[in-house]
N, C-alpha and C positions, 0 to 999 in steps of 0.2 A: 639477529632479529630483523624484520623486515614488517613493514607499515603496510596493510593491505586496505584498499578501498571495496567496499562492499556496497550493494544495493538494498535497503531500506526495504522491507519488506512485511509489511503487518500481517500479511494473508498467509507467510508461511512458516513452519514451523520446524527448519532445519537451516539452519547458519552452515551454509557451505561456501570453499574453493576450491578452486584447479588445482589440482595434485600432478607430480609429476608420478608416472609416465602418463601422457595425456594423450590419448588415443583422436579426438575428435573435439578441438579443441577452440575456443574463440577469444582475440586480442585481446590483451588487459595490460594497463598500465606499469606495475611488479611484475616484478620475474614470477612463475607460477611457483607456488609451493612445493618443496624437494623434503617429505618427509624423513627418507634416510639422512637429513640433515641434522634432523631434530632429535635431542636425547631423551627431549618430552614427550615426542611423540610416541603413541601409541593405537592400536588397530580393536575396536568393540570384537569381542568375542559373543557366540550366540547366546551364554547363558547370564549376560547384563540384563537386569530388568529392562531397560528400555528396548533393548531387541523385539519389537513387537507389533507382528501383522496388522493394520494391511500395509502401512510404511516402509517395515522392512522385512528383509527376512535373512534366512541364517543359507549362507554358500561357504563348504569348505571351512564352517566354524571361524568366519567372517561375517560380522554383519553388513547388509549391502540391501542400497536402496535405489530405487530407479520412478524417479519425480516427475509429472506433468504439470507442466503450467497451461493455465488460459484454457483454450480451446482446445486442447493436446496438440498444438502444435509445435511447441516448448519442450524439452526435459531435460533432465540431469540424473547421473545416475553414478556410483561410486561405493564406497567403503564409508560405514558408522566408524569414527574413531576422536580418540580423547587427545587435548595438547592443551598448553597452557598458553592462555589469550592475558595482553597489557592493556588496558583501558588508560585514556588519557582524561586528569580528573577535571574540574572547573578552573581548579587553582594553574595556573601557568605551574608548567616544570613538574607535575605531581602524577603519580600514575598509581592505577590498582592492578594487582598481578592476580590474576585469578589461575589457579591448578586445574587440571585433569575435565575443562570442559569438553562436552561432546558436540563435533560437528560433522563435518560430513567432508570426504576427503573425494571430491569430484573428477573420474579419468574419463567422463566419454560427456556431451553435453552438444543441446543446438538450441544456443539460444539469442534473442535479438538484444541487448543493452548498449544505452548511449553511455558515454564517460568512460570505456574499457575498467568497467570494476571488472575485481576477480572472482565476484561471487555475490550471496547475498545473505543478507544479515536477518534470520529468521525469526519476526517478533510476533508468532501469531500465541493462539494457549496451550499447544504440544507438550509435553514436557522436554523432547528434546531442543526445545526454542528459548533462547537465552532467557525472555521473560521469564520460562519458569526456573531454568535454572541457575539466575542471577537474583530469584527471590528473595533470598534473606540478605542480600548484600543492596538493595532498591526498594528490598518492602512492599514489591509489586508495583512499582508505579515509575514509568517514564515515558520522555516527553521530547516532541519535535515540533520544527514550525518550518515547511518545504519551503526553500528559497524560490522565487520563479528563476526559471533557464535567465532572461532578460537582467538577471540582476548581474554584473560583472566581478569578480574575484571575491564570492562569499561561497559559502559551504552551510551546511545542515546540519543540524549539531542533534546529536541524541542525545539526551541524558537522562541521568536515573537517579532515582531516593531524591536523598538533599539536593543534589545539584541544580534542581528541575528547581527554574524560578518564574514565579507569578505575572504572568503580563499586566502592563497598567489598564489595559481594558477591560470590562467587568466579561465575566466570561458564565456561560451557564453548561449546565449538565447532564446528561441522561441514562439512564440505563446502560452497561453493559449486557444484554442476555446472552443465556448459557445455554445449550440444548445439549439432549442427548446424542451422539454421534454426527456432534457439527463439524467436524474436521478442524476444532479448536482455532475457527474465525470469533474476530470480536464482533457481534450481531449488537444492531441497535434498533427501536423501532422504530419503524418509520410511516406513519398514520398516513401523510397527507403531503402533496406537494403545491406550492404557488407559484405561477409567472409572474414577475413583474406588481405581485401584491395579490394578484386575483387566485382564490382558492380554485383549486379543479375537482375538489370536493371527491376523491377516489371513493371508493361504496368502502365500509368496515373488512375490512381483512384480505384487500388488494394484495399488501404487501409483508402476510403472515408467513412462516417457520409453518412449513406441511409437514404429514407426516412420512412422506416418499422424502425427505431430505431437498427438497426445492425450497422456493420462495423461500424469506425472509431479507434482509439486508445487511450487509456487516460492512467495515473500515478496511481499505485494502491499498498501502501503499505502491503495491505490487503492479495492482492497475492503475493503469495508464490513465484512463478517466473513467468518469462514471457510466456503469451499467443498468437502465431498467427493463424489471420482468416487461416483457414482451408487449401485453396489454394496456401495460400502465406508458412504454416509450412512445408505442401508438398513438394514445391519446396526448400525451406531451408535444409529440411532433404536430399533431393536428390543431392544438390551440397556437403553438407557433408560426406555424403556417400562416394562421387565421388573423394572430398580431402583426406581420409581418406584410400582409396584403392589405390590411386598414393604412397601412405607408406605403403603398403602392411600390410595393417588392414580392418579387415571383420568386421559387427555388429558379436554380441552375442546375445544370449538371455539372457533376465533378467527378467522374472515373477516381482520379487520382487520390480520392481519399477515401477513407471509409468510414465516415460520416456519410447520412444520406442526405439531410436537408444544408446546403448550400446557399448563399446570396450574393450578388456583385456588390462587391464594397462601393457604395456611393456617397459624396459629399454629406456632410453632417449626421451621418447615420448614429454615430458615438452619441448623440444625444438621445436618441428614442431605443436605445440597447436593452435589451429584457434584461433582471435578474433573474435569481432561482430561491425558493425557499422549500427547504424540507423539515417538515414538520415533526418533528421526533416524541417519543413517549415520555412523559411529562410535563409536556406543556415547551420542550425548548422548540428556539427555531436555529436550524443551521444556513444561515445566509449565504449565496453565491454569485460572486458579482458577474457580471456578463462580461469582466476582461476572461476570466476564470470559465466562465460556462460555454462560451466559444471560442475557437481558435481561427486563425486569420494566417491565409497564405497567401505572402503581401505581394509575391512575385507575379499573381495570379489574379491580384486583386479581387478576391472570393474570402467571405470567410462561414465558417460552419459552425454547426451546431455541433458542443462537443458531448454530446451520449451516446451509446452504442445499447442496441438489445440484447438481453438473455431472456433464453429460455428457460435457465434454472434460479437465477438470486438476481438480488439486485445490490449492487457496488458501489462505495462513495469511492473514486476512484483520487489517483493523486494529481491529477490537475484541479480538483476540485476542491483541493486539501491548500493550494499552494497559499500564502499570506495568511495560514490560519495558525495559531498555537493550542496544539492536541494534548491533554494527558488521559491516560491511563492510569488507572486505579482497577487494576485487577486482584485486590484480594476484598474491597466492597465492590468492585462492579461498575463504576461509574466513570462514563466517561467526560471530558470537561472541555469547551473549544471555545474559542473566540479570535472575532478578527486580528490581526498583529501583524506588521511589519518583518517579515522575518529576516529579511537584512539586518535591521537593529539587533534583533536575538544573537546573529551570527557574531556580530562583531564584541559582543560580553563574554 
């Protein structure tokens, strides 16, 4: 049996790794996965219910799937197949053995991750995505709290059902929503964003769930940071700009990243730093501190604004997630955050 490191993924909905023979293949920490090893293992044939378009499709009475991430610049592509996964529990020394779960046995892939995991841990609402099918063993409901990179020798701990413990900060909630043909993202709404305290007051239904399958917002530890639709980053980048020249600070240019708006890091800047608040459906607010909302490349002494635009959704991404405690309640819908420590978290 072999410990495999996987990457945290809320947006997707197949838990997969490297399979040997690996045709086109990228470093990871474990030896890749040698299925003929395995007596558990076994290969989804086309007539499992889950075999099902547009996901996957049936080759040679194999199930086989070929995945895009981001931009499609991303994929992964392999064989549906079933093995039995060891969960390590809260309790030191304690483990849950789960049978016959379905993942995805990966031979051809090109994709970019830091830490060499060998794959990624699919927690979006798929059915073939552990949430659903670790349902009645969690109840629907688990919970992370992303360590920042900066934090030295802690880890991220996922957990599910009971394990999942209450942070001592009061924590508020909102909506999960559901759509028809959402590609089983967890959407949240998202009404309204402020700088720094100051509403930007977006017009009603900026950032709605259309029916072309666009707009809306969902939770995505997948990405890298946050995404806004197009018109709303616009304006974002323009009131910052706007804050940013009342302190007598000009964008730079930076080739080098892709962020657009830029600034030379200068003496005491750390004190006049924007936040971020986004205003979600029922009244919560999710806070973003401006360690969190930009990122600083110190060799360069520049640091950026960390959003990026889409043309089709808009993303809470996971820099934006880091020092927060998330759960999930996906069988009412609700989701729950609040500021925390997540080094503390790691270390219980």
């Amino acid at each position: 049996m072999h410990s495999y490191y996987l990457l945290l993924d809320t947006g997707s909905g197949l838990t997969w790794t490297q399979c040997l023979p690996c045709h086109t293949c990228f470093p990871q920490s474990a030896p890749i996965f040698n299925p003929t090893l395995s007596p558990t293992y076994r290969i989804v044939g086309c007539s499992d219910p889950l075999c099902k378009p547009p996901m996957y499709r049936c080759v040679n009475d194999r199930c086989e799937y070929a995945i895009r991430y981001g931009d499609n610049t991303y994929f992964a592509s392999g064989v549906l197949s079933r093995e039995t996964f060891v969960f390590q529990n809260a309790q030191v020394g304690r483990s849950t053995t789960v049978p016959n779960l379905a993942f995805g046995c990966t031979h051809s892939s090109h994709v970019n991750f830091n830490g060499n995991p060998a794959g990624i841990f699919g927690m979006n609402l798929n059915p073939t995505s552990m949430v659903r099918q670790l349902a009645n063993l969690a109840n629907g409901r688990f919970s992370y709290c992303l360590v920042p990179p900066t934090a030295a020798n802690t880890s991220t701990f996922l957990r599910f059902g009971s394990d999942i413990k209450l942070p001592r900060e009061a924590y508020q909630t909102t909506k999960i929503l559901t759509y028809l043909n959402d590609d089983g993202h967890h959407f949240i709404g998202l009404d309204d964003i402020s700088l720094n305290g100051r509403r930007l007051g977006f017009p009603n239904g900026t950032f709605e769930r259309r029916h072309d399958r666009t707009g809306g917002c969902f939770v995505d530890t997948g990405a890298r940071t946050t995404h806004l639709i197009a018109p709303a980053f616009n304006h974002v980048i323009n009131v910052v700009k706007d804050y940013f020249r009342h302190h007598n600070l000009e964008p730079v240019k930076n080739e080098s990243s892709p962020f657009s708006v830029c600034y030379k890091t200068v003496e005491g800047v750390d004190r006049y730093m924007p936040s971020m608040t986004l205003h979600l459906e029922g009244g919560a607010q999710y806070n973003i501190r401006w360690q969190y909302l930009f990122v600083a490349n110190q060799e360069r002494d520049i640091f950026c604004l960390a959003l990026l635009s889409s043309n089709r959704h808009s993303v809470l991404g996971a820099r934006q997630q880091l020092n927060t405690w998330m759960r999930y309640d996906t069988v009412h819908n609700v989701l729950s955050f609040a500021p925390h420590d997540c080094s503390h978290d790691a270390n219980n």
